[in-house]
C-alpha positions in Angstrom: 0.0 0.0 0.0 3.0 2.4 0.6 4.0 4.8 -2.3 6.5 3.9 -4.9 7.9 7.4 -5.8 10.4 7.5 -3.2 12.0 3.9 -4.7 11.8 5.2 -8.1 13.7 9.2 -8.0 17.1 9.0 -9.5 18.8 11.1 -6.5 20.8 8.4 -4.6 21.9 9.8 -0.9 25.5 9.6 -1.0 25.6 10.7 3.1 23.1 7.9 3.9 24.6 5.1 1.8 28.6 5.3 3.4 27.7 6.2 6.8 26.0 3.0 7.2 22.8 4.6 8.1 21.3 2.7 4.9 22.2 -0.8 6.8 19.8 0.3 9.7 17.7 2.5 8.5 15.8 -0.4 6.0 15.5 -3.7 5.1 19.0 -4.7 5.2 18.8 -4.7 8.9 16.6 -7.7 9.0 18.6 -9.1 6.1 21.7 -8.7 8.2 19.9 -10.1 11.5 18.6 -13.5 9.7 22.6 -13.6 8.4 24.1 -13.1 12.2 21.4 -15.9 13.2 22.5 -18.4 10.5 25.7 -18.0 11.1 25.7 -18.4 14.7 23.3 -21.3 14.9 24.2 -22.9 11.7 27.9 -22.4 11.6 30.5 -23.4 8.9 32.2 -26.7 9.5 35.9 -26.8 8.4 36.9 -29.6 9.3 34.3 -31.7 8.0 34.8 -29.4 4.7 38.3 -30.1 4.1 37.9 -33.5 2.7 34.9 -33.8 -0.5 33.9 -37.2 1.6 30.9 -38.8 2.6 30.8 -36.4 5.7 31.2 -32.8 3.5 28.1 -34.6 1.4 26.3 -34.8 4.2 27.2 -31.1 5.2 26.2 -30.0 1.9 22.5 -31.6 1.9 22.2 -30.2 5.4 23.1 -26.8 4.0 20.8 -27.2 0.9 17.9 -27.8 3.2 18.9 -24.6 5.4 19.1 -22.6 2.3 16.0 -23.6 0.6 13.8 -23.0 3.8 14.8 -19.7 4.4 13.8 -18.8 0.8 10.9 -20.9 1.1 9.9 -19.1 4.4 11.2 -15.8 3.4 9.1 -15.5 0.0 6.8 -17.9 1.0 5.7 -15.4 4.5 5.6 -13.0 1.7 3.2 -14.9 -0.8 0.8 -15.9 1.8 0.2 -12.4 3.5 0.0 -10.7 0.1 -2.4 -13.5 -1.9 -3.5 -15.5 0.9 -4.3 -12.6 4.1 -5.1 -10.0 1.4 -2.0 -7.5 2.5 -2.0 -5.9 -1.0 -5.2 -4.9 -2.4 -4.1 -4.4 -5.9 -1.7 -6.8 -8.6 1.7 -4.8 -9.5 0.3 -4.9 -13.1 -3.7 -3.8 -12.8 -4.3 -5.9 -16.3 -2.6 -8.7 -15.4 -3.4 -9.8 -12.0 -4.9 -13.3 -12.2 -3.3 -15.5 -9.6 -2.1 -19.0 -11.2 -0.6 -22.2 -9.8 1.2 -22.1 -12.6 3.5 -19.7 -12.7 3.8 -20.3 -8.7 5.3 -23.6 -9.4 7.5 -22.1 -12.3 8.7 -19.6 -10.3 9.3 -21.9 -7.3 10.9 -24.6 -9.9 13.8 -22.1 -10.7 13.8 -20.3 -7.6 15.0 -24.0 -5.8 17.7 -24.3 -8.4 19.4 -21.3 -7.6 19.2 -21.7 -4.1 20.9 -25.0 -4.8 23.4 -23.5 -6.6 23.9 -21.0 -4.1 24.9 -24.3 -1.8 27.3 -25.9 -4.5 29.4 -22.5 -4.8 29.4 -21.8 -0.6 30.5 -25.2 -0.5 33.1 -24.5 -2.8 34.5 -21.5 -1.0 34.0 -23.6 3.0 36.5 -25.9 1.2 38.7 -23.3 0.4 38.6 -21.9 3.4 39.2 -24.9 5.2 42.1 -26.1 2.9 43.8 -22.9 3.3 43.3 -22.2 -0.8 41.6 -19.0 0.4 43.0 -16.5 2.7 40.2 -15.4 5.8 40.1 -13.5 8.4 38.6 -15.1 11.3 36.5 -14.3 13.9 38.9 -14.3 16.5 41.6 -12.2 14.6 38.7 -9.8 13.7 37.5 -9.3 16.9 41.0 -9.3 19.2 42.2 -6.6 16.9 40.2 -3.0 17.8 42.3 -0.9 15.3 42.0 -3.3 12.3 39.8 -6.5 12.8 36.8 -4.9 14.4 36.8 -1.8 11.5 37.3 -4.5 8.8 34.1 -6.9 10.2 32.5 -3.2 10.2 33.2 -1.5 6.9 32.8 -4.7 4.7 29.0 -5.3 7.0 28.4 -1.9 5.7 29.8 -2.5 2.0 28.4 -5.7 1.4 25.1 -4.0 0.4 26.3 -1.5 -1.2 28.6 -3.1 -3.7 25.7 -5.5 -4.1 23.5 -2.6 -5.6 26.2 -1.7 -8.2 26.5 -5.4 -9.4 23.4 -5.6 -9.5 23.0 -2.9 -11.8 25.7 -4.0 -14.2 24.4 -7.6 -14.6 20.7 -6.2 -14.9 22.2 -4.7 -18.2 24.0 -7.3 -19.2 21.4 -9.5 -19.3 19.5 -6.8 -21.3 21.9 -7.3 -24.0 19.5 -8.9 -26.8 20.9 -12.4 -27.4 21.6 -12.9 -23.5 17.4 -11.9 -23.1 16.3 -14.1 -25.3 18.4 -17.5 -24.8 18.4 -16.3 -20.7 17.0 -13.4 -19.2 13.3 -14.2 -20.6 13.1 -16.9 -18.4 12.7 -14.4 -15.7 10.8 -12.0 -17.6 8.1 -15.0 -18.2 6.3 -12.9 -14.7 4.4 -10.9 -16.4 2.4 -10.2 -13.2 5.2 -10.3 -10.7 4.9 -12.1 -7.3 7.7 -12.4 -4.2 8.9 -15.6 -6.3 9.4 -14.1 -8.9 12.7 -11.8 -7.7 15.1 -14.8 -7.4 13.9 -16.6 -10.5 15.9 -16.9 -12.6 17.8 -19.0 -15.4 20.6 -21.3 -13.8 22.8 -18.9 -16.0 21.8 -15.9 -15.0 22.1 -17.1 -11.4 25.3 -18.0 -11.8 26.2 -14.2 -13.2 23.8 -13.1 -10.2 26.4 -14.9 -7.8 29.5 -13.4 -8.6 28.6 -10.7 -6.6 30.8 -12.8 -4.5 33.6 -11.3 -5.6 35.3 -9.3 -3.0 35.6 -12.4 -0.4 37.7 -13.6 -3.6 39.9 -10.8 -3.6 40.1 -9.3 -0.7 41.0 -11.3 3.0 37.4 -10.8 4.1 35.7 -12.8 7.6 33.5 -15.8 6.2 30.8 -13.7 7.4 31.1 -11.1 5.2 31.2 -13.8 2.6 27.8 -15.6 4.3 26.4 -12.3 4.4 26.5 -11.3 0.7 25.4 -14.5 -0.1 22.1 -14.2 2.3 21.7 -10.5 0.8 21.8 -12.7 -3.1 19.4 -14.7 -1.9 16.3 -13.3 0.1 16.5 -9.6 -1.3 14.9 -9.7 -4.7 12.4 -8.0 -5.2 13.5 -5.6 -2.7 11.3 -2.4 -1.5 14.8 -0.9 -0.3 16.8 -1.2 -3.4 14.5 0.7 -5.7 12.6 -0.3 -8.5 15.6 -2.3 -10.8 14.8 -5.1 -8.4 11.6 -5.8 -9.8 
């Protein structure tokens, strides 16, 4: 029910975004909270990760399942209050607005593979973590050092989000690009009524683009939280009422 104007106005606050009010004063709070509470309670296992056994297989169904019930519950909370409780009174497009099973299960169908995707490359970089193949900061460098750790586990909190919205941006018009639309990108584009679904699906190509927001925990010695947030960010923001409107 809440206006769209402010979403859309091409007149980002520079003073907002880098002071790290934007992390608290919106959605990326809860985003961050559900990332803290993952991580805590559902915590990386490196040594189980440092051999691709029978163990780390284990791991990685266990972590499947984690992944694809927090979309499920994050989209699916969503779904229900919006369709089901009546939350929204109108469809986003007025002419288009007939609910259908259908495109439900589509949009669930690719949504799941992503997510499982999402597992496959986070079990990639555990193992390289755990292997020593990728540099990390850990917790308890980060958090016994108050002039560098603590600032680093800070800043890159703060960045995560923001260097998520200028990825996102780039691969949004990339995908644009006519043949990648057509042969990938109309996958998504098949919502022509748009529900909470809808954001993450996606073409198992076009995920894997969508994940390389990854990328600074690649390059830079980064805490694997900073690498677990970004990839909870990838995964239960789209659409996004904070972002503006290039997430929908």
């Amino acid at each position: 029910h809440t206006s769209q104007t402010p979403s859309m106005k091409n007149s980002p606050e520079w003073r907002v975004m880098f002071s790290g009010m934007s992390l608290i004063y919106s959605m990326n709070l809860l985003w961050l909270s559900i990332a803290v509470f993952v991580y805590i309670i559902f915590p990386y296992d490196y040594e189980v990760a440092m051999q691709w056994d029978i163990n780390f297989g284990r791991w990685i169904a266990k972590r499947a399942l984690l992944n694809v019930t927090l979309v499920y519950l994050w989209y699916g909370f969503w779904h229900g209050s919006l369709y089901g409780l009546g939350w929204g009174e109108r469809p986003f497009n007025a002419n288009r607005g007939q609910y259908r099973w259908s495109k439900l299960m589509h949009n669930l169908y690719y949504a799941t593979l992503g997510t499982l995707q999402w597992t496959g490359w986070e079990a990639i970089m555990v193992h390289c973590y755990a292997t020593g193949r990728m540099p990390y900061l850990s917790d308890d460098e980060a958090w016994s050092s108050p002039l560098h750790g603590i600032p680093h586990f800070i800043l890159w909190t703060i960045a995560v989000p923001l260097f998520r919205e200028v990825h996102f941006y780039f691969a949004h018009r990339l995908i644009h690009i006519k043949s990648f639309y057509t042969y990938v990108h109309s996958v998504h584009h098949r919502n022509t009524d748009i529900e909470p679904f809808s954001g993450i699906c996606m073409h198992p190509i076009e995920h894997m683009y969508y994940f390389t927001s990854i990328a600074p925990s690649l390059y830079f010695r980064m805490t694997p939280f900073a690498f677990l947030w970004n990839g909870i960010h990838l995964i239960i923001s789209l659409p996004s009422p904070s972002f503006g409107m290039e997430y929908i």
